[in-house]
C-alpha positions in Angstrom: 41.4 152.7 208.6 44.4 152.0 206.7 42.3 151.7 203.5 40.5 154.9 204.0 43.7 156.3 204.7 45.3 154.9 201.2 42.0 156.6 199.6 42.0 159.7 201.1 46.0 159.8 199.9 45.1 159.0 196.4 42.5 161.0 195.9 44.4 163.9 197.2 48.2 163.6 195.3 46.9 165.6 192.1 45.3 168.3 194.0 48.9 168.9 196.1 51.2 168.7 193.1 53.0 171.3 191.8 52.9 170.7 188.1 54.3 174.3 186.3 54.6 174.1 182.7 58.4 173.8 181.8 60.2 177.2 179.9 59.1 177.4 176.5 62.2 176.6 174.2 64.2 179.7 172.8 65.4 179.5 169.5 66.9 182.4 167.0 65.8 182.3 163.4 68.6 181.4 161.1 69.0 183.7 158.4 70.2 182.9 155.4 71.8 184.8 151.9 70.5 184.4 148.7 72.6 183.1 146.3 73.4 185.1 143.5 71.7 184.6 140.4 73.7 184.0 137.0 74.0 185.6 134.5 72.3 184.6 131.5 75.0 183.2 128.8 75.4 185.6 125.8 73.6 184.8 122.4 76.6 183.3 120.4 77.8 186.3 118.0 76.4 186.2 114.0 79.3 186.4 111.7 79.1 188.8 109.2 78.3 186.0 106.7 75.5 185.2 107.9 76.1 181.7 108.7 75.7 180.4 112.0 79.3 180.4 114.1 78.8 176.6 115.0 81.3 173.9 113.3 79.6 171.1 111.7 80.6 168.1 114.3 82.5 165.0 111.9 80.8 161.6 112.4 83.2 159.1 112.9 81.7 155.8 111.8 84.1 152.8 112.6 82.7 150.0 110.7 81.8 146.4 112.7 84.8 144.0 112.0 83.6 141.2 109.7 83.5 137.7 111.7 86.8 135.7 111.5 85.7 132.2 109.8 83.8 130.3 112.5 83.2 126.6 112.7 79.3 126.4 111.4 76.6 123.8 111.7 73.5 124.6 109.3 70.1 122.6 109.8 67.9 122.3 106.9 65.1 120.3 105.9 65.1 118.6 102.5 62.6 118.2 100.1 61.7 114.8 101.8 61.5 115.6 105.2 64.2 114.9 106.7 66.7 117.1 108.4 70.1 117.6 107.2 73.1 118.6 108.8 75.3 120.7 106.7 79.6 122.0 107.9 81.7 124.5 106.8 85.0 123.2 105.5 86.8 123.8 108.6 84.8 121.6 111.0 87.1 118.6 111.2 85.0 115.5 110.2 85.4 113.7 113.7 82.6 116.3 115.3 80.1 115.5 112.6 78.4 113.4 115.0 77.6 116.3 117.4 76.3 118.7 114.4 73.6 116.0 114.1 72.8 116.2 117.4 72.4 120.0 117.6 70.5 119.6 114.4 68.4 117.0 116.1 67.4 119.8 118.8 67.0 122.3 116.9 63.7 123.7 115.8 62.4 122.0 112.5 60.3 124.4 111.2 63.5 126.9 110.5 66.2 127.1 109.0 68.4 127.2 111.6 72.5 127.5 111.8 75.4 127.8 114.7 78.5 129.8 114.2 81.2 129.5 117.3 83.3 132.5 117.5 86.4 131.5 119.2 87.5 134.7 121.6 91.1 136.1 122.3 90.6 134.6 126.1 90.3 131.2 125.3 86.6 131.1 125.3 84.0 130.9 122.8 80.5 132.3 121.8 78.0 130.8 119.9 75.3 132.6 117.3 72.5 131.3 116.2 70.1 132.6 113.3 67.0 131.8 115.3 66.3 130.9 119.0 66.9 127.9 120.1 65.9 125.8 123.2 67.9 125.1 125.8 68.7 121.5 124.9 69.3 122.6 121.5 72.1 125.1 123.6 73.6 122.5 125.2 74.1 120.3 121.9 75.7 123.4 120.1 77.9 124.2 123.2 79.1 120.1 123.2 80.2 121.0 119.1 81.6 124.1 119.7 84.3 123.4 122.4 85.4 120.0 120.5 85.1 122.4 116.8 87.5 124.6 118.1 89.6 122.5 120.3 89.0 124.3 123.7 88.3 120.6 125.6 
């Protein structure tokens, strides 16, 4: 009895609820200006020259400062094969040693030479002519902080 009663109770909930739609939202349309449009700028005035009234703009060129002297390690091969290290004058003699090691790192096919640029900071940078590996990187770094006394 109890489950017939449970049925019949189940069965008949949706058919004894009240469900009414809720109010539909209300909602005024915002209106909104249009902006004004501007006015178009005036065609620049014609002299009675002729010319056109616009200035000719000067070019400033600054020219690139020149690179102070720079400690410099030059790799070449000679005419037998074998590969040279050659210094600039003001590579002190005592960091000879780790030219030739750059130079031994370096790519052999090239020319290739290392200029270390010491900065205003206290800090260096190092150009190369050509790319070089990173090995080859590490060797010029090694002769360019004992060239220029930063160590």
């Amino acid at each position: 009895m109890r489950l017939a009663l449970l049925i019949f109770t189940l069965m008949a909930t949706p058919a004894l609820a009240f469900d009414q739609p809720p109010n539909e939202p209300s909602y005024e349309q915002p209106s909104f200006d249009r902006p004004e449009t501007p006015t178009p700028p005036s065609p620049p005035e014609v002299s009675n020259d002729g010319e056109d009234p616009v200035e000719p703009r000067v070019v400033k060129v600054v020219p690139k400062p020149a690179p102070v002297s720079c400690p410099k390690v030059k790799c070449v091969t000679d005419k037998d094969g074998h590969r040279r290290a050659m210094f600039t004058a003001d590579v002190p003699a005592e960091m000879y040693h780790l030219g030739r090691n750059f130079c031994a790192t370096a790519p052999k096919n090239v020319e290739v030479t290392a200029c270390c640029l010491a900065k205003p900071d206290h800090t260096y940078q190092i150009l190369y002519n050509v790319s070089v590996s990173k090995k080859a990187h590490y060797k010029a770094k090694k002769f360019c902080i004992c060239a220029l006394g930063l160590d």
